[in-house]
Backbone as CSV, one residue per row, in Angstrom:
resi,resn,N_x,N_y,N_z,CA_x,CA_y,CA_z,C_x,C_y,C_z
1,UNK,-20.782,-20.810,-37.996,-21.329,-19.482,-38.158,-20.393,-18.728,-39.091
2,UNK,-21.404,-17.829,-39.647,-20.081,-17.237,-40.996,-20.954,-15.499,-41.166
3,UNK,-20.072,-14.749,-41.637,-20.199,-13.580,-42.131,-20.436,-13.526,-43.296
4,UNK,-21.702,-12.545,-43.345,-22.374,-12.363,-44.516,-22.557,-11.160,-44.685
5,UNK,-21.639,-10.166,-46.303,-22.331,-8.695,-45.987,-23.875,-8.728,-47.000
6,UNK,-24.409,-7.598,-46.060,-25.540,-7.313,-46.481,-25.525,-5.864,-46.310
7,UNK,-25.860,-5.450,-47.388,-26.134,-3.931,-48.074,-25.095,-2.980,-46.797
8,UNK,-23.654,-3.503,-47.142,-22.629,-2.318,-46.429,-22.643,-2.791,-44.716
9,UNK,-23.304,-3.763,-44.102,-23.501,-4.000,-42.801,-22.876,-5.272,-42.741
10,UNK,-22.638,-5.733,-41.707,-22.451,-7.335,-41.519,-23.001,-8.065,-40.598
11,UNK,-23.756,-8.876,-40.699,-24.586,-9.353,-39.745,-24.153,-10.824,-39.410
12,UNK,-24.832,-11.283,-38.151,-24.180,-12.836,-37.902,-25.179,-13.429,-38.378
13,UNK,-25.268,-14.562,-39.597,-26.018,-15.608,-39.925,-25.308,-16.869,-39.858
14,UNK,-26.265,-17.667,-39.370,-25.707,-18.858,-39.213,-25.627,-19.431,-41.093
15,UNK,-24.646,-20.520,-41.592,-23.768,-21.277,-42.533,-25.023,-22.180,-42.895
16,UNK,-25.519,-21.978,-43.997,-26.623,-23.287,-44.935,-26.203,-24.050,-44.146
17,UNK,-26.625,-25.300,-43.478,-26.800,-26.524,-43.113,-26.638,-26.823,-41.212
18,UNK,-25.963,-25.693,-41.309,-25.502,-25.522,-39.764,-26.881,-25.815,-38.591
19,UNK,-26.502,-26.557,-37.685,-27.612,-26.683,-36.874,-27.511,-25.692,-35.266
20,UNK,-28.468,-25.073,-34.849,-28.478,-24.160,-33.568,-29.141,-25.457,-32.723
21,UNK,-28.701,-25.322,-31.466,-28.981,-25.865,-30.822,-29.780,-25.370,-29.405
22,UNK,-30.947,-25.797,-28.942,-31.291,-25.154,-27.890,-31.879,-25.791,-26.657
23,UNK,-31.570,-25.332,-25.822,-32.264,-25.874,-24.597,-32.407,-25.274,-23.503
24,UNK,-34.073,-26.240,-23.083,-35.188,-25.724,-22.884,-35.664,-26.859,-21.860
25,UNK,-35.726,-25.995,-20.492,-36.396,-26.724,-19.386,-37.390,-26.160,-18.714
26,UNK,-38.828,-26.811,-18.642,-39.919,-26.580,-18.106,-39.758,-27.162,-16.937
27,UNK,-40.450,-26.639,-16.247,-40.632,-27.130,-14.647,-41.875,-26.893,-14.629
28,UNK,-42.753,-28.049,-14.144,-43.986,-27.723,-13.983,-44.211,-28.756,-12.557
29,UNK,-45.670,-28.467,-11.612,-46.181,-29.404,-10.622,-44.843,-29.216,-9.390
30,UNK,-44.209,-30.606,-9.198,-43.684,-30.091,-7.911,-42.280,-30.279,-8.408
31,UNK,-42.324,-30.405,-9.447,-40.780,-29.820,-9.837,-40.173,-28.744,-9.358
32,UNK,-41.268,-28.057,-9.720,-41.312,-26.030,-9.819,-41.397,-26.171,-8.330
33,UNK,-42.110,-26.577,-7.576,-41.966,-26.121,-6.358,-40.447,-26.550,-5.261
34,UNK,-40.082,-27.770,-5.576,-38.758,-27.944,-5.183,-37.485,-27.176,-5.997
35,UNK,-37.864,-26.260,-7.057,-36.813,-25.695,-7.001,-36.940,-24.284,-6.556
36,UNK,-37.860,-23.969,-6.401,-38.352,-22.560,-6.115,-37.959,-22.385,-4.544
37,UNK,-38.118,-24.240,-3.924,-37.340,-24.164,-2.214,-36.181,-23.979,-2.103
38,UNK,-35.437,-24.343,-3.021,-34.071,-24.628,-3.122,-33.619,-23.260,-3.400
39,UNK,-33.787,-22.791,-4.257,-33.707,-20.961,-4.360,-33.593,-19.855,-3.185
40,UNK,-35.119,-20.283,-2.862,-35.070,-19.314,-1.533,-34.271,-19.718,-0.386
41,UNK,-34.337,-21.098,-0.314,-33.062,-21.969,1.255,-31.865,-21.030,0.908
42,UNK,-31.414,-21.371,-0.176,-30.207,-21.151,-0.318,-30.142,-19.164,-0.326
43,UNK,-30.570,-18.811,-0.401,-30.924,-17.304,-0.850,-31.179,-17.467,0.573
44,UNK,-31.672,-17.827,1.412,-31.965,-17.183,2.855,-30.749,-18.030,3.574
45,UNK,-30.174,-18.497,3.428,-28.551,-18.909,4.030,-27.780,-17.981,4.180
46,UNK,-27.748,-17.348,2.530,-26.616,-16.172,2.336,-26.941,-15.167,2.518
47,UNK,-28.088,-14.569,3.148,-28.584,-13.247,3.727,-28.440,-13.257,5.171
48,UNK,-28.694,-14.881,5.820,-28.192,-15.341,7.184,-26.745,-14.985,7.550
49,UNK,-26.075,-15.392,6.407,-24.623,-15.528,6.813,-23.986,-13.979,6.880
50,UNK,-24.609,-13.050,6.164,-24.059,-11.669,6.325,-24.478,-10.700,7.778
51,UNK,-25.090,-11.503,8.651,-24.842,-11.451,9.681,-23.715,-11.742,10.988
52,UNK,-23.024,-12.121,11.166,-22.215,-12.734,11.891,-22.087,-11.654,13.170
53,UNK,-21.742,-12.279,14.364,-22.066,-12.318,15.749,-20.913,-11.471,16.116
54,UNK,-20.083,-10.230,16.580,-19.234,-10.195,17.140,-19.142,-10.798,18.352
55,UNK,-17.430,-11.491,18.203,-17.612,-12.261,19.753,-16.457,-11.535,20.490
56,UNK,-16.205,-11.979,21.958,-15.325,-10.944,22.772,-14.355,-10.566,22.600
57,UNK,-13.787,-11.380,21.628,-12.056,-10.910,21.389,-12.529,-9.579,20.600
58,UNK,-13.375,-10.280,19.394,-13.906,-8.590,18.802,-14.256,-7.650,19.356
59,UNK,-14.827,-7.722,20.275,-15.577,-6.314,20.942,-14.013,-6.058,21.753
60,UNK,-13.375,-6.428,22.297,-12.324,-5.982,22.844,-11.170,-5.138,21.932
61,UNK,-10.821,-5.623,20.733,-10.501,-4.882,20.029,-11.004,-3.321,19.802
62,UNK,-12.528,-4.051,19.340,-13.006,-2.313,19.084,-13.134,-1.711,20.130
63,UNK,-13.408,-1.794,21.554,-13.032,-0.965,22.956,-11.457,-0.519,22.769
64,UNK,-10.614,-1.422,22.487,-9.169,-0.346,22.377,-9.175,0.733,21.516
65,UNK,-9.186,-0.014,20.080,-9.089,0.964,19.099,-9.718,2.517,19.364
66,UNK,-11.570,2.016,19.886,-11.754,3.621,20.134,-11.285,4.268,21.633
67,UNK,-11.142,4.060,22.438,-9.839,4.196,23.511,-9.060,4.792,23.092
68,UNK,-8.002,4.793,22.247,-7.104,4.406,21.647,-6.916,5.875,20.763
69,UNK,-8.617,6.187,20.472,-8.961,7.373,19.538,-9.727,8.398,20.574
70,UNK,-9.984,8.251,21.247,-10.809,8.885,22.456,-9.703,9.630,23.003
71,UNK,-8.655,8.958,23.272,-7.410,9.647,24.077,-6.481,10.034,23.097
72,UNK,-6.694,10.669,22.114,-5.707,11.096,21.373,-4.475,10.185,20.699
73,UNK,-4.804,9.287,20.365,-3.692,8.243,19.915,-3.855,7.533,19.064
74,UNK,-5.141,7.905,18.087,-5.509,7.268,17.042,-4.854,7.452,15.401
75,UNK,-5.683,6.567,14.855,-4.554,7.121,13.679,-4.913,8.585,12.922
76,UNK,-5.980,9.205,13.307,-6.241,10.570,12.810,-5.216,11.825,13.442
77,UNK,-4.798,11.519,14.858,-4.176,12.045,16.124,-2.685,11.370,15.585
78,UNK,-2.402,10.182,15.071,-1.354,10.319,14.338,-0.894,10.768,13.429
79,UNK,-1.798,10.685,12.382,-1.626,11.472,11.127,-1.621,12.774,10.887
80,UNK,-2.250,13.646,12.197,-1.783,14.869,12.398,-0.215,14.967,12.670
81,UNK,0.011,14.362,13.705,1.433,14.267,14.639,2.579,14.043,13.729
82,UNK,2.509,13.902,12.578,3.044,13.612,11.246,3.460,14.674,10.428
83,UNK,2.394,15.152,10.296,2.105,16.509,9.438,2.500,17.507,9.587
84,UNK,2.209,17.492,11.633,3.009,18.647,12.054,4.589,18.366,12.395
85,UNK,4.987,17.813,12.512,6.254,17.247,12.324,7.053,17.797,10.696
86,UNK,6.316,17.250,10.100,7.277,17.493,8.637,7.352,19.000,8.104
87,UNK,5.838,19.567,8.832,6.008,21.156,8.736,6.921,21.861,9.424
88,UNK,7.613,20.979,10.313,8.859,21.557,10.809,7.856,21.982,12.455
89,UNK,7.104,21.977,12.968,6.503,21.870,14.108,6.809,21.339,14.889
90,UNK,6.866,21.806,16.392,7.910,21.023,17.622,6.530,20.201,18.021
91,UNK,7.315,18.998,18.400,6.422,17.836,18.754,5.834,17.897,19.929
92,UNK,4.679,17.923,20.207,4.315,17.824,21.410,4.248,16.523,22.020
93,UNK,4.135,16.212,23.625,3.758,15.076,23.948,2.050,15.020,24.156
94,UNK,2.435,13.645,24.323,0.149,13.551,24.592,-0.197,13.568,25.514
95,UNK,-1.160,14.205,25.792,-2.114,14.393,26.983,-2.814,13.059,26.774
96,UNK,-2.055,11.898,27.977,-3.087,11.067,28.164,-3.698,11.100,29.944
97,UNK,-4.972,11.027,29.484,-5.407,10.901,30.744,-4.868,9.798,31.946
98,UNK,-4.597,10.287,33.297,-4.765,9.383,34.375,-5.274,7.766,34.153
99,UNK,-6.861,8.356,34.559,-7.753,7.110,33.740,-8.353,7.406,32.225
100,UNK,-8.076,5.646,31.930,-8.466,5.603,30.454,-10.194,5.503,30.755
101,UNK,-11.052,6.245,29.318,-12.010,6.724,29.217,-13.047,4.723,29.138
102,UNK,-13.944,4.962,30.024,-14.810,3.369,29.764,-15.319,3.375,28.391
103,UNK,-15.003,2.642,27.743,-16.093,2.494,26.206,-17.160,2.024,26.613
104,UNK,-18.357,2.194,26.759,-19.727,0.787,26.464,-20.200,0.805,25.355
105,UNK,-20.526,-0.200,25.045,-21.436,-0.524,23.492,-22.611,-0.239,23.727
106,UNK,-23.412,0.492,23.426,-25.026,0.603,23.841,-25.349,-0.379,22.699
107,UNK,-24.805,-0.816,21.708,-25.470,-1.353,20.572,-24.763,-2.529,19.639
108,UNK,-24.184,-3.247,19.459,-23.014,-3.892,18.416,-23.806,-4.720,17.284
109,UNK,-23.552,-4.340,15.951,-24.242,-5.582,15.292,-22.952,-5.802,13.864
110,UNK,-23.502,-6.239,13.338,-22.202,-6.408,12.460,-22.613,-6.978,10.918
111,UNK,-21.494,-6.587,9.845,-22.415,-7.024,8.425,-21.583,-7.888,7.851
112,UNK,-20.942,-8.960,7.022,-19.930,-9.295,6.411,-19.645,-10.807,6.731
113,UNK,-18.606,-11.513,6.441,-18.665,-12.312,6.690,-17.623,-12.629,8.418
114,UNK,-17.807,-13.998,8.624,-17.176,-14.059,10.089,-15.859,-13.741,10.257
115,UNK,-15.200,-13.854,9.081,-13.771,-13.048,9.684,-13.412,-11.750,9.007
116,UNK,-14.597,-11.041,8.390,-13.797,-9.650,8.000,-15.772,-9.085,7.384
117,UNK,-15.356,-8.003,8.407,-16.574,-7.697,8.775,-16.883,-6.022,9.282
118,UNK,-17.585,-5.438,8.618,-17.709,-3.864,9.026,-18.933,-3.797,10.532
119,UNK,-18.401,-3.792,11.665,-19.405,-3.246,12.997,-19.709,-2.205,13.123
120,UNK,-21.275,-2.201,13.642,-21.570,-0.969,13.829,-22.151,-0.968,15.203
121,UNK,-21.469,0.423,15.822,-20.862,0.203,17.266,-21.605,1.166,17.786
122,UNK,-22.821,1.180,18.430,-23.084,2.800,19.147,-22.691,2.791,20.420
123,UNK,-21.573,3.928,20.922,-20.762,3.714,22.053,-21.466,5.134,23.115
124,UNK,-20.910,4.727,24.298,-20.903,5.507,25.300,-19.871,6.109,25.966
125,UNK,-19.273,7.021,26.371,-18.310,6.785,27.284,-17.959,7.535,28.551
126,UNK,-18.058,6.822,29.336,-18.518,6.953,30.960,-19.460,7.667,31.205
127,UNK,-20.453,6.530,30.426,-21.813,6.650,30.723,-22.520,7.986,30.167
128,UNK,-21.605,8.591,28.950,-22.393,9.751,28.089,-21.943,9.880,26.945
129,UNK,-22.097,10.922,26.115,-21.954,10.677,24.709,-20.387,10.694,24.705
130,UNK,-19.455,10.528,23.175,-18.700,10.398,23.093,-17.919,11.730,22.833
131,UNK,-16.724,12.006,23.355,-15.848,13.552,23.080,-16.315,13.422,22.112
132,UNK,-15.879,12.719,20.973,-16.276,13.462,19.497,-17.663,13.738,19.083
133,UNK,-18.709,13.893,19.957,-19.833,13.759,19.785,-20.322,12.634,18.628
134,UNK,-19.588,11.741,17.848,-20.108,10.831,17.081,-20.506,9.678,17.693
135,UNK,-21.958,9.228,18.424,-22.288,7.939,19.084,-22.444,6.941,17.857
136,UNK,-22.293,6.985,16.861,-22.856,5.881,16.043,-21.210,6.019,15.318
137,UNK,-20.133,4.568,15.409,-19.001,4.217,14.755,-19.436,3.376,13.977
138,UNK,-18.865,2.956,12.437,-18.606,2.044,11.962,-16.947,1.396,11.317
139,UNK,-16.584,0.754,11.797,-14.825,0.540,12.204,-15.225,-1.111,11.372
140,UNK,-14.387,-1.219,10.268,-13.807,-2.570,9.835,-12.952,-3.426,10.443
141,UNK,-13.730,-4.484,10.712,-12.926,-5.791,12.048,-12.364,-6.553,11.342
142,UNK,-11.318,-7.668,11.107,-10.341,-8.448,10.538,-9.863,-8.568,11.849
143,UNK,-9.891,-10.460,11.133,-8.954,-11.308,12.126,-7.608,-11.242,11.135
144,UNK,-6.378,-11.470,12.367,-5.386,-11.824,11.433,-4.460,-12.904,12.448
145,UNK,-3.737,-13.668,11.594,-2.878,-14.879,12.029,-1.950,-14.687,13.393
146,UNK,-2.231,-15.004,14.273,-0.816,-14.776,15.520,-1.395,-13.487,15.585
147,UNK,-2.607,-12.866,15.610,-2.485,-11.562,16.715,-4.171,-11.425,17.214
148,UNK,-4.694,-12.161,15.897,-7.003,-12.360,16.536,-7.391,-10.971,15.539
149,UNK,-8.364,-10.388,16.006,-9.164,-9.751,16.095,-8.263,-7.990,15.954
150,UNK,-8.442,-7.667,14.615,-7.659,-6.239,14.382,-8.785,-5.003,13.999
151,UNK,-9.126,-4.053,14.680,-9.855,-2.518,13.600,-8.677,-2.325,13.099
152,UNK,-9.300,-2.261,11.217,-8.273,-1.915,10.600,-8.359,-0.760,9.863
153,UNK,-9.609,-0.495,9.787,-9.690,1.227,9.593,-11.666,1.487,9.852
154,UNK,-11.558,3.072,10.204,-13.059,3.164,10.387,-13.265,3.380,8.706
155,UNK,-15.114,2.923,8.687,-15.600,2.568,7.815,-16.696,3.629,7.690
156,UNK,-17.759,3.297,6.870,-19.047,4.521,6.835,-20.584,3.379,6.757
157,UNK,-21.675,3.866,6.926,-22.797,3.499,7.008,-23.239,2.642,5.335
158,UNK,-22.694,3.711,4.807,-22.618,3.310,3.180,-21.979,1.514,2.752
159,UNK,-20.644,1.782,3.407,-20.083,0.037,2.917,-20.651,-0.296,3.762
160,UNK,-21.086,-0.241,5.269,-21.633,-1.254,5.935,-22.979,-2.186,5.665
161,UNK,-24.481,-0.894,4.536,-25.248,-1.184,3.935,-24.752,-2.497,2.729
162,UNK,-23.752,-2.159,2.271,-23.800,-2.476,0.804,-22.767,-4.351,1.611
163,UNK,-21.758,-4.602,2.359,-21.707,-5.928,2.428,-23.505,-6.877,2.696
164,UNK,-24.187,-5.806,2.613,-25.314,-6.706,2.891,-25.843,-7.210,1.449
165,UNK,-25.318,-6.998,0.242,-25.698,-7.046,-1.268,-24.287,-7.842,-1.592
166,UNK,-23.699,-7.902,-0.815,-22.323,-8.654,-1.424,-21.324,-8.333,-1.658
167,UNK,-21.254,-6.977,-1.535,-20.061,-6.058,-2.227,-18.946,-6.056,-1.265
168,UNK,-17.665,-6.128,-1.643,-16.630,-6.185,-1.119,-16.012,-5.098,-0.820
169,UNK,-15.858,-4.976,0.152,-14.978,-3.395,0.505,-13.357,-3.882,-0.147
170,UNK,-12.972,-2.884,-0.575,-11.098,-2.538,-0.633,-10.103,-1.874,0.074
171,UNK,-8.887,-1.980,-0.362,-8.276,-1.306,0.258,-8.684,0.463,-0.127
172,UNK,-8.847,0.279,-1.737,-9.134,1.842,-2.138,-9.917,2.739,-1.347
173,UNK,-11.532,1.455,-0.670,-12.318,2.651,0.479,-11.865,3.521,1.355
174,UNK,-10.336,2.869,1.941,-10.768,3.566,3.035,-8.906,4.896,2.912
């Protein structure tokens, strides 16, 4: 292939003698139809697989974590405790309750793949809505080596939609 100007422009023409090469596959009869299976199998595998099951170690995790945030000890309740600290603010201690608050799941389903995965959690707790009035959580699950099943930060409805298209959450989301 070679450059050729033409009237102040330059365009790509292929070189006198040069050969293009092309190719070109028809599928016709049951060609076309075995690949058209093969397409969708495989295309309905990987829409299968962005399902995955939370299993108990997971759900136990996410019962602490929101526990954890229910009773003032989360990382929002930390990241205050921080703030007011560096503002020069006397530290308080935490009001933790006697008894810790029951989580139930009224709902668990989950999007992503089997070991790192955004759940979406509609909780109860003791048997009514949640202090923060938010019943519908979505909290990012990760396994990690020597410890299982980690929430590693809450998530939104938005990435939880979109691992269903493939998209990878980051660290930048959250």
């Amino acid at each position: 292939m070679g450059m050729r100007e033409n009237r102040k422009t330059f365009d790509l023409l292929p070189l006198k003698g040069a050969a293009m090469s092309e190719t070109r596959i028809e599928l016709t009869g049951w060609k076309a139809i075995v690949v058209v299976v093969i397409i969708l199998g495989v295309t309905g595998i990987r829409i299968y697989s962005r399902f995955p099951t939370v299993n108990d170690d997971g759900r136990a995790a996410l019962r602490a974590w929101l526990v954890k945030d229910y009773t003032g000890r989360g990382p929002k309740a930390l990241a205050q405790r921080v703030a007011d600290y560096r503002a020069g603010l006397p530290d308080r201690p935490l009001d933790i309750p006697a008894q810790e608050p029951k989580v139930e799941f009224v709902s668990l389903s989950a999007h992503g793949s089997p070991s790192d995965m955004i759940a979406r959690a509609e909780v109860s707790v003791d048997g009514g809505p949640p202090p923060d009035r938010r019943p519908v959580r979505y909290l990012f699950l990760t396994t990690v080596p020597e410890r299982g099943w980690v929430v590693f930060a809450e998530s939104d409805s938005f990435q939880y939609y979109m691992t269903l298209v493939g998209r990878r959450w980051s660290s930048d989301t959250y």
